[in-house]
matplotlib code that plots the C-alpha trace (Angstrom):
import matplotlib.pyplot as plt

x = [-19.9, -20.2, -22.0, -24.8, -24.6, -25.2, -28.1, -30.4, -28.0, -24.7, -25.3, -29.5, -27.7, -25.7, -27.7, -30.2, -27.5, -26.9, -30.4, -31.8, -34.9, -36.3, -35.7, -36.0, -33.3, -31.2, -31.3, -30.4, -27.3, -25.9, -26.5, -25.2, -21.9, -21.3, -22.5, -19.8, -17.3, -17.3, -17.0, -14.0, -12.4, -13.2, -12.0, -8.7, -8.1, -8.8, -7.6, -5.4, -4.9, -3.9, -6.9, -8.9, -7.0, -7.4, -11.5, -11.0, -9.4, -11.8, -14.9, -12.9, -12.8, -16.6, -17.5, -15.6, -16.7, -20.3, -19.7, -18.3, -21.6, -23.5, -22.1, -18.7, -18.6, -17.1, -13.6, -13.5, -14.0, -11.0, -13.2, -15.5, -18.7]
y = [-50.0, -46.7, -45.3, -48.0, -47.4, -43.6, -44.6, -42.3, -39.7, -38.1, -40.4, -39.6, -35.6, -35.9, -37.4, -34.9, -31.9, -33.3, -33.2, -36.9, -36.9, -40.0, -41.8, -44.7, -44.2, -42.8, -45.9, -48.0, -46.0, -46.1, -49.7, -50.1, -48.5, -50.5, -53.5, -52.8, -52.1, -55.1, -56.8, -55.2, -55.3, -59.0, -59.8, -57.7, -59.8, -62.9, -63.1, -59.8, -59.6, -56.6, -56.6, -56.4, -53.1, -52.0, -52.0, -50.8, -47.7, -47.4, -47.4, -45.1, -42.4, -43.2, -42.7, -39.3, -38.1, -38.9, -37.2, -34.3, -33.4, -33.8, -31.8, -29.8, -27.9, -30.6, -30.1, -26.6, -28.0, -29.5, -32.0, -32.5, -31.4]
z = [-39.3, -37.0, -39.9, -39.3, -35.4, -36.2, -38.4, -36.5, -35.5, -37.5, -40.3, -41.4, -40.5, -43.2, -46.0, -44.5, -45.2, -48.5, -50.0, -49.1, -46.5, -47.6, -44.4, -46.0, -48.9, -46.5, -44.2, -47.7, -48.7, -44.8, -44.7, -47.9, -47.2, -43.9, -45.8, -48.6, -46.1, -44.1, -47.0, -48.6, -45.6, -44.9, -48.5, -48.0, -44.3, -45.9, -49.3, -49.9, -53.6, -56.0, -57.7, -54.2, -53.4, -56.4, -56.0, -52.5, -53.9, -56.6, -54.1, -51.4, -54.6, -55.7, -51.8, -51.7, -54.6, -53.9, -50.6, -52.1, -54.5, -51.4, -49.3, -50.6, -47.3, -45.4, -47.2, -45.7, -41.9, -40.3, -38.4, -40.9, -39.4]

ax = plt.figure().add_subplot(projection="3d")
ax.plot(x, y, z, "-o")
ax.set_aspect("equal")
plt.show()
């Protein structure tokens, strides 16, 4: 969810940094994120089932490794900017 408050801000940076200008596609994948968040984390308050962390973990990996093509530098930093 701070990813969508930081919309305009760190967030739009870092697509930015990674090769995504589009504004428009950029405010998508943000809001997607926060949207997919809330819900996984919803799902895992409400109804916390094996299978639900097993997609959490799933998506955590598919975020970090999307991360990681767009911007590999961030491993090197210890605070990540």
């Amino acid at each position: 969810m701070v990813s969508a408050l930081e919309m305009q801000g760190q967030s739009r940076q870092l697509l930015q940094n990674g090769g995504i200008s589009d504004t428009w596609l950029s405010h998508k994948l943000v809001l997607f994120g926060a949207g997919l968040d809330a819900i996984l984390g919803l799902w895992l308050w409400l109804r916390p089932h094996r299978r639900v962390y097993l997609l959490a973990l799933v998506i955590m990996v598919v975020m970090t490794l999307v991360a990681t093509a767009l911007k590999p530098d961030l491993w090197f930093h210890p605070l990540a900017h």
